[in-house]
The first five atom37 places (N, CA, C, CB, O) and aatype in JSON, in Angstrom:
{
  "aatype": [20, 20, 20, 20, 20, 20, 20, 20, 20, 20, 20, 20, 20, 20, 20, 20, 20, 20, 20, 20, 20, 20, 20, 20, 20, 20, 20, 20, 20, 20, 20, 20, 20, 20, 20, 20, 20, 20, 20, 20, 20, 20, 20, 20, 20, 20, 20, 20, 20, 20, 20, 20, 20, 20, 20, 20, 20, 20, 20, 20, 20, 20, 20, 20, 20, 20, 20, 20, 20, 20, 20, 20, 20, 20, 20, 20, 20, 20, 20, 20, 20, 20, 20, 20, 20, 20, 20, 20, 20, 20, 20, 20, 20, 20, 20, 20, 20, 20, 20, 20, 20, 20, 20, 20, 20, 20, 20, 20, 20, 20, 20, 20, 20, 20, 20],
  "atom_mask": [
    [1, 1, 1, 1, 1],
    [1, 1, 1, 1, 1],
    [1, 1, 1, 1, 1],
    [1, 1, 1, 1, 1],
    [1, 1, 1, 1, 1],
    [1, 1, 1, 1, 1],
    [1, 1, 1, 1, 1],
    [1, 1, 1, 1, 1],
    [1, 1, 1, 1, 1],
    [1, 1, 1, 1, 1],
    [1, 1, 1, 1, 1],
    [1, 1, 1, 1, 1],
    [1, 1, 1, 1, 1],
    [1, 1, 1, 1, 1],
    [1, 1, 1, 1, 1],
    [1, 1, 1, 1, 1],
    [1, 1, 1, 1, 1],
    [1, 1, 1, 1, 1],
    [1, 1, 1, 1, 1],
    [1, 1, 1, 1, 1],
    [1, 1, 1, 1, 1],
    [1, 1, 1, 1, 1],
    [1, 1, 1, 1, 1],
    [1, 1, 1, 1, 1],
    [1, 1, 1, 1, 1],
    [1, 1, 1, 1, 1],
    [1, 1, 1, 1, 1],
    [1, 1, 1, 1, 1],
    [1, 1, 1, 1, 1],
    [1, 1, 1, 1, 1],
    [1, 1, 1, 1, 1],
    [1, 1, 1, 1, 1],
    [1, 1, 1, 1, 1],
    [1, 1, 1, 1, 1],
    [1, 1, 1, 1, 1],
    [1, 1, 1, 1, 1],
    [1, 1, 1, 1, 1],
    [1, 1, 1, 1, 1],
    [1, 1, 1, 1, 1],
    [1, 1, 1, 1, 1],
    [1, 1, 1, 1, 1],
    [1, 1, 1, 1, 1],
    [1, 1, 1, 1, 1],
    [1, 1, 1, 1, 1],
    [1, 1, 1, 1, 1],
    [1, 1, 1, 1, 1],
    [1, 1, 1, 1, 1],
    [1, 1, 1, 1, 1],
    [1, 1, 1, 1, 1],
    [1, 1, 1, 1, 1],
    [1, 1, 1, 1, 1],
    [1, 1, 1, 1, 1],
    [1, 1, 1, 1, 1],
    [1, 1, 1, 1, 1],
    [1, 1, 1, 1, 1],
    [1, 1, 1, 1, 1],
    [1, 1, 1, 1, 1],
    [1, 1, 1, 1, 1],
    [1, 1, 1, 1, 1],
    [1, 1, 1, 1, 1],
    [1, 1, 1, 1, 1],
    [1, 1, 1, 1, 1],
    [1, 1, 1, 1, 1],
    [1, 1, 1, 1, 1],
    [1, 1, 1, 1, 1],
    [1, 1, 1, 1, 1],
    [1, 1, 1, 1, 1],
    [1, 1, 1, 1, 1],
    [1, 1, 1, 1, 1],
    [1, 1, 1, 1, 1],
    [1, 1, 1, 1, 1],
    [1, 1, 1, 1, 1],
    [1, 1, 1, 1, 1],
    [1, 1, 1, 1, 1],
    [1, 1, 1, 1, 1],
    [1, 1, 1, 1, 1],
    [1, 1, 1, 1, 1],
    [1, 1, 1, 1, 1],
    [1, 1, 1, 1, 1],
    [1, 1, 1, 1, 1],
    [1, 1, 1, 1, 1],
    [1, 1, 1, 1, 1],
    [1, 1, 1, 1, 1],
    [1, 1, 1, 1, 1],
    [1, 1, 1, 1, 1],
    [1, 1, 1, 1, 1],
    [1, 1, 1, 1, 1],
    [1, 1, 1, 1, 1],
    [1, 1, 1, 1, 1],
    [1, 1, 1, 1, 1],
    [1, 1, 1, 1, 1],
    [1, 1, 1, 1, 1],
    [1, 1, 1, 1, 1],
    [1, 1, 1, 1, 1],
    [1, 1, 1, 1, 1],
    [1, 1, 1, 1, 1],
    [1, 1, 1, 1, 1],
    [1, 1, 1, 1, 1],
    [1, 1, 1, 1, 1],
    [1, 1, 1, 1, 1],
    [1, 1, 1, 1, 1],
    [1, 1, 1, 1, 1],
    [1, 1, 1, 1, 1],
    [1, 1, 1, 1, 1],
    [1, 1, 1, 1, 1],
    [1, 1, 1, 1, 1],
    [1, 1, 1, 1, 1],
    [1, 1, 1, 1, 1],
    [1, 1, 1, 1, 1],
    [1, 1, 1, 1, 1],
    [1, 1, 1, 1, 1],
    [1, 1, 1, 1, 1],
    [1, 1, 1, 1, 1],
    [1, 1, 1, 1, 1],
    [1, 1, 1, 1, 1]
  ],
  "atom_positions": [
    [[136.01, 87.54, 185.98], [136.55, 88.88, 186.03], [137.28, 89.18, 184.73], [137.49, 89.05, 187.25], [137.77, 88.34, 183.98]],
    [[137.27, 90.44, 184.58], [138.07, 90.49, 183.61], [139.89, 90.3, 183.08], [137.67, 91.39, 183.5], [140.8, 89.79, 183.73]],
    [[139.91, 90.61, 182.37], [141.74, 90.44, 182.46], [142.81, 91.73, 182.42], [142.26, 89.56, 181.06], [142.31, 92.66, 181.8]],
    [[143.55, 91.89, 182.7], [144.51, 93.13, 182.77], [145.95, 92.71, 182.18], [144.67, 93.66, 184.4], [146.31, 91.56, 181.92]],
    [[146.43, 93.48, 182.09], [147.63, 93.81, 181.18], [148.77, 94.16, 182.63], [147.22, 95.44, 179.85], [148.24, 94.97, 183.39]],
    [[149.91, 93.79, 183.02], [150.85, 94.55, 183.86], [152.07, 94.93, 183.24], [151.19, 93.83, 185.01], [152.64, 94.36, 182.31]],
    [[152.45, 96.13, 183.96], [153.44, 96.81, 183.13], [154.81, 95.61, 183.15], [153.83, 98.52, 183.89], [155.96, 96.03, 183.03]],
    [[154.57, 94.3, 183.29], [155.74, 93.61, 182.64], [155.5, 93.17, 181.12], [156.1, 92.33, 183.49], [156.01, 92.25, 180.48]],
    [[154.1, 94.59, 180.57], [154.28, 93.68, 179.4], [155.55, 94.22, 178.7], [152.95, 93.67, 178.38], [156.3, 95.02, 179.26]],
    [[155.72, 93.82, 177.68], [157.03, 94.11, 176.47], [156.51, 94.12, 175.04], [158.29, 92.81, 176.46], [157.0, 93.79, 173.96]],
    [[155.56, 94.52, 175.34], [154.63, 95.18, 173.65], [155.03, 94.2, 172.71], [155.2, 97.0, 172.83], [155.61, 94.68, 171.74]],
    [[154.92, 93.22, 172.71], [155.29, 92.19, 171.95], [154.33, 92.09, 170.71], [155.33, 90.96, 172.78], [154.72, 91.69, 169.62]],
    [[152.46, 92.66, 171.08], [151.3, 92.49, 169.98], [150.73, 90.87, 170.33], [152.02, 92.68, 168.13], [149.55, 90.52, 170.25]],
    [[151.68, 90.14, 170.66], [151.29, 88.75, 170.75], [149.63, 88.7, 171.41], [152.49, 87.91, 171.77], [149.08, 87.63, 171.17]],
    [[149.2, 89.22, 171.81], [147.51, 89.46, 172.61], [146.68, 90.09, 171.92], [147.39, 90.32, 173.94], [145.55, 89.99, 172.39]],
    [[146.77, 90.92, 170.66], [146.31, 92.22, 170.34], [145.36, 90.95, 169.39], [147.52, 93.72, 169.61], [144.19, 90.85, 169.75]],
    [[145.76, 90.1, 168.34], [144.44, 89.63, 167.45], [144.11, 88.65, 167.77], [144.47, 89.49, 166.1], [143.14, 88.34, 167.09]],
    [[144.47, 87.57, 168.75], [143.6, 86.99, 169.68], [141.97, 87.5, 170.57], [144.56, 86.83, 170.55], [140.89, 86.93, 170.7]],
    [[142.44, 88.63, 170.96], [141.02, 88.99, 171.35], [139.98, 89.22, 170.8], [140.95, 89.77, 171.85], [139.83, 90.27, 170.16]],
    [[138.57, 87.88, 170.97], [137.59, 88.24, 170.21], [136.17, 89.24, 170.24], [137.36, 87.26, 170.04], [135.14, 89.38, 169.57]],
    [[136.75, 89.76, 171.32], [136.29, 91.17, 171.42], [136.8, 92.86, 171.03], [136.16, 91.12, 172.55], [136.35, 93.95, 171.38]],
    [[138.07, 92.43, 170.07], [138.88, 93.6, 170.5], [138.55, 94.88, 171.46], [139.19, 94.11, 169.41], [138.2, 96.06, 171.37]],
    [[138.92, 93.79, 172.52], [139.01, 94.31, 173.81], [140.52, 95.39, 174.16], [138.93, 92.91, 174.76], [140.52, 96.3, 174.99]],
    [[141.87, 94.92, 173.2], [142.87, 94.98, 173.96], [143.53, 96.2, 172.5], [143.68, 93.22, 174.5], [143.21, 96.13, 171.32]],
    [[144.27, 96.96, 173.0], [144.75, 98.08, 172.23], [145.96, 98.21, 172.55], [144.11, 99.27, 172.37], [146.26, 98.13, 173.74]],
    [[147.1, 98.5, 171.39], [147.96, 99.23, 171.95], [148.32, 100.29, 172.5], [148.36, 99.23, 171.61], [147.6, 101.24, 172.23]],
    [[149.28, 100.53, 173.27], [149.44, 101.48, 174.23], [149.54, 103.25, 173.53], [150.85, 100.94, 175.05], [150.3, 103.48, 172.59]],
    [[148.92, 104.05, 173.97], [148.73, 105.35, 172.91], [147.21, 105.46, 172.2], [149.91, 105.17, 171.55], [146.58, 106.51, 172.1]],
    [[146.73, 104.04, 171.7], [145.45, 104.0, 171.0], [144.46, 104.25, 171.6], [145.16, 102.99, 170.47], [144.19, 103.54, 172.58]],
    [[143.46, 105.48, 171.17], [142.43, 105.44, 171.49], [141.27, 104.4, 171.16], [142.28, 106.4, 171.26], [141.42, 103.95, 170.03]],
    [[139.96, 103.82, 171.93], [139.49, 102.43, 172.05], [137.71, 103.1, 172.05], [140.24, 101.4, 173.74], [137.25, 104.06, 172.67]],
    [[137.07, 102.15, 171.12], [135.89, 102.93, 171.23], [134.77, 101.78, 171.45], [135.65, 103.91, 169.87], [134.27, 101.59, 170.34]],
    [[134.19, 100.96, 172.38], [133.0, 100.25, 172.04], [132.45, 99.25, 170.65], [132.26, 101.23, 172.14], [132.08, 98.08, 170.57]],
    [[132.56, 100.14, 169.84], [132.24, 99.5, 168.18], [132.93, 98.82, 167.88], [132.23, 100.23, 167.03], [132.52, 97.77, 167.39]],
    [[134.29, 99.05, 168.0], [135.46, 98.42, 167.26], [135.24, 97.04, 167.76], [137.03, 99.06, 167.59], [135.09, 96.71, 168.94]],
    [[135.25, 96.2, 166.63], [135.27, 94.79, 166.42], [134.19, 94.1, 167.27], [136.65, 94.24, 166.74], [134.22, 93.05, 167.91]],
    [[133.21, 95.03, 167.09], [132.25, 94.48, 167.82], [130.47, 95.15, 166.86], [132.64, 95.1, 169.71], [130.37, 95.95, 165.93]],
    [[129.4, 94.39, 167.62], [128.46, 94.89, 166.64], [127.04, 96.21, 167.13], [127.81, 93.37, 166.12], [125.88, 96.5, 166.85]],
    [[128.17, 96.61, 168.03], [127.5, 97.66, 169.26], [127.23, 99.15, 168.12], [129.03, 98.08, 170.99], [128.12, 99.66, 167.45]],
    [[125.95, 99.56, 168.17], [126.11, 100.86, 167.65], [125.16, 101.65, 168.29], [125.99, 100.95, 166.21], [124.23, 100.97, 168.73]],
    [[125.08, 102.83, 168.49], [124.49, 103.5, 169.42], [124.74, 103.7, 170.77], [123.6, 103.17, 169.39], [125.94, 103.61, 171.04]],
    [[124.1, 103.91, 171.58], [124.21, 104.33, 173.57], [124.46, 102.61, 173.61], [122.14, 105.2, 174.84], [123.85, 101.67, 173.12]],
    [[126.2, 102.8, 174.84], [126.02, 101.53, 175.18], [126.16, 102.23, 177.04], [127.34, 100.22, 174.34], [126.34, 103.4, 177.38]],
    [[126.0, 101.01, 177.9], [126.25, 101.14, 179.11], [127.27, 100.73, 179.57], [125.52, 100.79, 179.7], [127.63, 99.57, 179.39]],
    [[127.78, 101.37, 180.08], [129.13, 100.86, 180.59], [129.25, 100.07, 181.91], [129.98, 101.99, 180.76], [128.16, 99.67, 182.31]],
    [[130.22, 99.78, 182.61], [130.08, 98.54, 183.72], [129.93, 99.6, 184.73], [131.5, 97.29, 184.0], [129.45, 99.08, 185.74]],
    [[130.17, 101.19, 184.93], [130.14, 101.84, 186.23], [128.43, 102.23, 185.97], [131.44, 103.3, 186.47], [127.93, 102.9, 186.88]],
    [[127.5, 101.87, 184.79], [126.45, 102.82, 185.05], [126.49, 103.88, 183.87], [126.64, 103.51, 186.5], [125.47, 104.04, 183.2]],
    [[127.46, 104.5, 183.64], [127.45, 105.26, 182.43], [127.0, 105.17, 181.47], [128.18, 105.44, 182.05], [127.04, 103.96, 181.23]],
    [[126.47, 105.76, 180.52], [126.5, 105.48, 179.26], [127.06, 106.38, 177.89], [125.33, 105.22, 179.18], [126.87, 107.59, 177.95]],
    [[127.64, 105.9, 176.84], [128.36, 106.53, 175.74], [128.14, 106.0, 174.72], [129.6, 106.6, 175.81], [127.55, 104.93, 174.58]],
    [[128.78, 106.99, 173.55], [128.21, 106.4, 172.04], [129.23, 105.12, 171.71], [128.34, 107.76, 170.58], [130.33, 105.19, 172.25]],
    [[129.01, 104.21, 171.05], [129.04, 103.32, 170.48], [130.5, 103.43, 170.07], [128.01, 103.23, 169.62], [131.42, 102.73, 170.51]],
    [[130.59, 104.29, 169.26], [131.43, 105.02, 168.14], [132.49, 105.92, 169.03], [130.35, 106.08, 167.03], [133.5, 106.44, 168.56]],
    [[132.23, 105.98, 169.88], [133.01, 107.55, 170.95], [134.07, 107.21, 170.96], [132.66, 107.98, 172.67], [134.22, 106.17, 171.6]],
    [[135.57, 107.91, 170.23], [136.28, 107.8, 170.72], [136.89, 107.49, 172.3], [136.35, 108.39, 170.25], [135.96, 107.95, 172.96]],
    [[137.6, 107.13, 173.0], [138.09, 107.27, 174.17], [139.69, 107.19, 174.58], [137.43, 106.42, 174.76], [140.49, 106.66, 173.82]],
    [[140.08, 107.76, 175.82], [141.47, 108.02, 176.09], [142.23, 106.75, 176.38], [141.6, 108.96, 177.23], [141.71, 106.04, 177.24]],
    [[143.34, 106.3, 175.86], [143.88, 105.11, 175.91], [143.92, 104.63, 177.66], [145.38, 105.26, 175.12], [144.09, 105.3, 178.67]],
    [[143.74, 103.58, 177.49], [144.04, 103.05, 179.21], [145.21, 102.95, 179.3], [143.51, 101.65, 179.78], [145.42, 102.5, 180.42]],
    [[146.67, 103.21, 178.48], [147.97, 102.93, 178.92], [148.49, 103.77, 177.73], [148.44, 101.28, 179.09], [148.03, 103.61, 176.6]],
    [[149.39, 104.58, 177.97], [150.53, 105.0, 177.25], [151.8, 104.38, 176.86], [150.85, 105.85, 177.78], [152.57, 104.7, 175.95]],
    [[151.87, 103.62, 177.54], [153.73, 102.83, 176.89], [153.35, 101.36, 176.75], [155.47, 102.88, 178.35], [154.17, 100.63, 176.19]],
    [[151.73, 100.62, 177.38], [152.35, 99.09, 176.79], [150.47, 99.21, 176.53], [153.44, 97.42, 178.23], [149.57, 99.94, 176.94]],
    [[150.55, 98.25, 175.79], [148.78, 97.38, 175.55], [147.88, 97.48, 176.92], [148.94, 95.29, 175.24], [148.32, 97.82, 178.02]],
    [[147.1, 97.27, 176.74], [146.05, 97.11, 177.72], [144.61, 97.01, 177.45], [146.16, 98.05, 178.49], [144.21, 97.53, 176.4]],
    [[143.72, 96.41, 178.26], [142.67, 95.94, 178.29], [141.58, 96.74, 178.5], [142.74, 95.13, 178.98], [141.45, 97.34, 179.57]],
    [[140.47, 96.85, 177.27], [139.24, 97.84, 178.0], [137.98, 97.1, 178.61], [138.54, 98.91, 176.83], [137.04, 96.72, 177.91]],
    [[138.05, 96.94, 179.81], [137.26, 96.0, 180.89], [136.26, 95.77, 180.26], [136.87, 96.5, 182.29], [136.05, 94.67, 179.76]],
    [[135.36, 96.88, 180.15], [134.38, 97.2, 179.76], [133.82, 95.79, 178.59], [134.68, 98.69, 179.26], [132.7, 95.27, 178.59]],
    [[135.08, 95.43, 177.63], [135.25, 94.65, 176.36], [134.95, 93.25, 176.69], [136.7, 94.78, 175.73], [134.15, 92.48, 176.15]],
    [[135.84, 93.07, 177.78], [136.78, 91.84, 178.3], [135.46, 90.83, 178.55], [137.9, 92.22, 179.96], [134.43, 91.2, 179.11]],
    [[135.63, 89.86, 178.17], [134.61, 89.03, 178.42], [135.74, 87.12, 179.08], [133.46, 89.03, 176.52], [135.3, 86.02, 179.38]],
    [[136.73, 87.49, 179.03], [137.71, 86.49, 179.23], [137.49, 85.38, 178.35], [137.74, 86.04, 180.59], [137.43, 84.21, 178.73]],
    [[137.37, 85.8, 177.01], [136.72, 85.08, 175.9], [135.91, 83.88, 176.48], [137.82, 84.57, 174.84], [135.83, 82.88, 175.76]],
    [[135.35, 83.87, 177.57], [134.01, 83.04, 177.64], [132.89, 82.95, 176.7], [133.38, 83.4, 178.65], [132.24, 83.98, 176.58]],
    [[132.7, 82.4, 176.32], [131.88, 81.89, 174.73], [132.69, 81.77, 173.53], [130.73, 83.0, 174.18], [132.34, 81.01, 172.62]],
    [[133.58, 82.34, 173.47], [134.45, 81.78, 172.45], [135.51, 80.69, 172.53], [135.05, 82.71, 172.05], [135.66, 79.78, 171.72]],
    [[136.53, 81.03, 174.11], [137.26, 79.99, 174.06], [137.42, 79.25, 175.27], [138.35, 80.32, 173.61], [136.62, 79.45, 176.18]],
    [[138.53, 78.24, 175.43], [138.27, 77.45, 177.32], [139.03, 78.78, 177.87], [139.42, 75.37, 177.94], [138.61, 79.17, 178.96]],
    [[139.67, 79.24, 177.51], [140.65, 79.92, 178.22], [140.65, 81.77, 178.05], [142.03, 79.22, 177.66], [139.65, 82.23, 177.5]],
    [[141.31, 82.39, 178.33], [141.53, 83.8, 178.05], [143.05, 83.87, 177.38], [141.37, 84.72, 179.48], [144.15, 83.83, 177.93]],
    [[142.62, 84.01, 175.77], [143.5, 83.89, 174.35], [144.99, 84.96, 174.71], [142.35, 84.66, 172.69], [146.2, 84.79, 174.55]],
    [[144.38, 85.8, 175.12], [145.45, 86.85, 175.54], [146.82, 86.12, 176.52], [144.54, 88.13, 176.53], [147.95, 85.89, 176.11]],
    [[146.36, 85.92, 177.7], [146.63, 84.57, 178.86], [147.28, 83.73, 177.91], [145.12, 83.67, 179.64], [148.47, 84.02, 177.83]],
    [[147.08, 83.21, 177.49], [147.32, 81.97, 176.66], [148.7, 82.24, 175.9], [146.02, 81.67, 175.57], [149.67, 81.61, 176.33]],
    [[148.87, 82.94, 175.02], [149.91, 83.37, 174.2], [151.07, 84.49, 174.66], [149.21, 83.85, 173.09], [152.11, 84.88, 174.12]],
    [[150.32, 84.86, 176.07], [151.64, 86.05, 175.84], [152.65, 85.02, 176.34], [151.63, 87.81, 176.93], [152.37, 83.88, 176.71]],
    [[154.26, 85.74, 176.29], [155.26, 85.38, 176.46], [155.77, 85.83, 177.97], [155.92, 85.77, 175.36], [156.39, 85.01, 178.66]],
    [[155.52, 86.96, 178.39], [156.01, 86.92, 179.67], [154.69, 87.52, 180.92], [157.46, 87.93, 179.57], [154.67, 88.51, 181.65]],
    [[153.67, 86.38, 180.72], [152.58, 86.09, 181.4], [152.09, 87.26, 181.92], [152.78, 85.15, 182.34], [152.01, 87.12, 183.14]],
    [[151.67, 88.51, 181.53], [151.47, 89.49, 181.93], [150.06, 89.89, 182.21], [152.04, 90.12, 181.25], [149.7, 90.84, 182.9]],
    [[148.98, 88.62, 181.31], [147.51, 89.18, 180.97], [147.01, 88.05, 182.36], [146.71, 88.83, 178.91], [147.18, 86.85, 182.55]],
    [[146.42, 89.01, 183.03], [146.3, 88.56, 184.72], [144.96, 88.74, 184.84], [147.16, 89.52, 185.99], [144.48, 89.69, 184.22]],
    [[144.19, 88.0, 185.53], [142.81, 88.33, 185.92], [142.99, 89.65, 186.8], [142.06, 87.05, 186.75], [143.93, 89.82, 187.58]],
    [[142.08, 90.44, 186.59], [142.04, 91.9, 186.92], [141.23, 91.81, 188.09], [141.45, 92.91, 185.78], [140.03, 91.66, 187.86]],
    [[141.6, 91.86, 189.42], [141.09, 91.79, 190.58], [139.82, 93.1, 191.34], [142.42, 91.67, 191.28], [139.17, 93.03, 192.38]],
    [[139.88, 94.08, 190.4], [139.2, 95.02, 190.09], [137.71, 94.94, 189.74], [139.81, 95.46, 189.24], [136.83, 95.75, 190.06]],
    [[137.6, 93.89, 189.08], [136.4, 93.52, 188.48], [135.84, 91.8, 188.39], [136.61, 94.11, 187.11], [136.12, 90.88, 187.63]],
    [[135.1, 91.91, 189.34], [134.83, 90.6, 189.42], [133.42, 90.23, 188.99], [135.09, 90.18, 190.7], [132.55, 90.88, 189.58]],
    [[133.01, 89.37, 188.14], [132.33, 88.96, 186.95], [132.43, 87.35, 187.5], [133.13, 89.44, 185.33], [133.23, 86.78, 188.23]],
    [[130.96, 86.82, 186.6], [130.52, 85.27, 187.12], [130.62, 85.12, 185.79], [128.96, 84.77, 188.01], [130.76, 86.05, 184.99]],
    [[130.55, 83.81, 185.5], [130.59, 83.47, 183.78], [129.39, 83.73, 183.38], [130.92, 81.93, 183.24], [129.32, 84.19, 182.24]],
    [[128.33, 83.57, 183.99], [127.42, 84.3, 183.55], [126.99, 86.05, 182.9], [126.99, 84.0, 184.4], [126.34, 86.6, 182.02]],
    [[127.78, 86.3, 183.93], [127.7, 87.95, 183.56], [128.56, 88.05, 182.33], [128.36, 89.08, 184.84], [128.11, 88.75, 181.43]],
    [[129.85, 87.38, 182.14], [130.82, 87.64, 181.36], [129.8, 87.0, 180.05], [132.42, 86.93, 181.84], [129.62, 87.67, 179.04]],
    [[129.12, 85.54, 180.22], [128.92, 85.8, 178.65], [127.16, 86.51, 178.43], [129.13, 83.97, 177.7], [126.39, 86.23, 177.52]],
    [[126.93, 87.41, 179.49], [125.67, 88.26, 178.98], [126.5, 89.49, 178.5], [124.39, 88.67, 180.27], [125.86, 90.28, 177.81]],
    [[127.87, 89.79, 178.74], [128.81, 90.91, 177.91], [129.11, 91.09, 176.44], [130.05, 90.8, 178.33], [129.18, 92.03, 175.66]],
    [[129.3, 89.19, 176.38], [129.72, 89.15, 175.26], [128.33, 89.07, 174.53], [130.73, 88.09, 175.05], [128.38, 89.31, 173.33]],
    [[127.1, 88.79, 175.05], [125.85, 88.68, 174.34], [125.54, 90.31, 173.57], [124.58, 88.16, 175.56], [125.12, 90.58, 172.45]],
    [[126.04, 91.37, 174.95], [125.39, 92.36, 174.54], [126.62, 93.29, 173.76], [124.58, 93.01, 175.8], [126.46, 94.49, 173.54]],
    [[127.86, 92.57, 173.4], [128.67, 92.81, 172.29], [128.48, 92.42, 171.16], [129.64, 92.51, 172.43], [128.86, 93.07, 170.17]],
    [[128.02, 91.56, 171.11], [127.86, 90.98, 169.82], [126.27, 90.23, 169.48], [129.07, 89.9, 169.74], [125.86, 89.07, 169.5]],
    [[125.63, 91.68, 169.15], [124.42, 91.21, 169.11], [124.02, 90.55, 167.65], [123.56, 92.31, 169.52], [122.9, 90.07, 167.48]]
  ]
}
């Protein structure tokens, strides 16, 4: 599954360049698919949707960081663990119960992120 952000975070950044998907944004930032990734053109999104590559989008949080699911691959293929998880300070980056993902699926995400 993926990972989530709870409002005990404390914007610390400590999660933000760990993720090797930049998956995770600060709070206010708009988050687009492309970014740090090698997606260009129509991608699909996890509900079925599809959008440009490049498309801007509306921040998932206004006052702290947070996670764009969509991204989140729980760095499966890159690391043992989820980097975010790992480093924050007041344990906030939580498996997101919302979205439940097999490691399989998670690293055909990161396949079709980083083609």
């Amino acid at each position: 599954m993926a990972i989530k952000i709870t409002d005990e975070c404390i914007n610390c950044g400590a999660c933000e360049p760990e993720c090797p998907n930049n998956a995770i944004y600060e709070g206010g930032v708009e988050w687009a698919i492309a970014d740090g990734t090698s997606v260009k053109g129509s991608f699909t999104l996890l509900d079925g949707s599809t959008i440009d590559a490049g498309q801007r989008n509306a921040p998932g949080s206004v006052d702290t960081y947070y996670i764009v699911t969509n991204k989140c691959t729980e760095c499966q293929g890159f690391h043992e663990e989820p980097q975010c998880a790992a480093v924050c300070p007041v344990d906030c980056c939580v498996p997101d119960e919302m979205y439940q993902e097999t490691v399989d699926e998670l690293l055909a995400k990161k396949e079709k992120l980083h083609v």
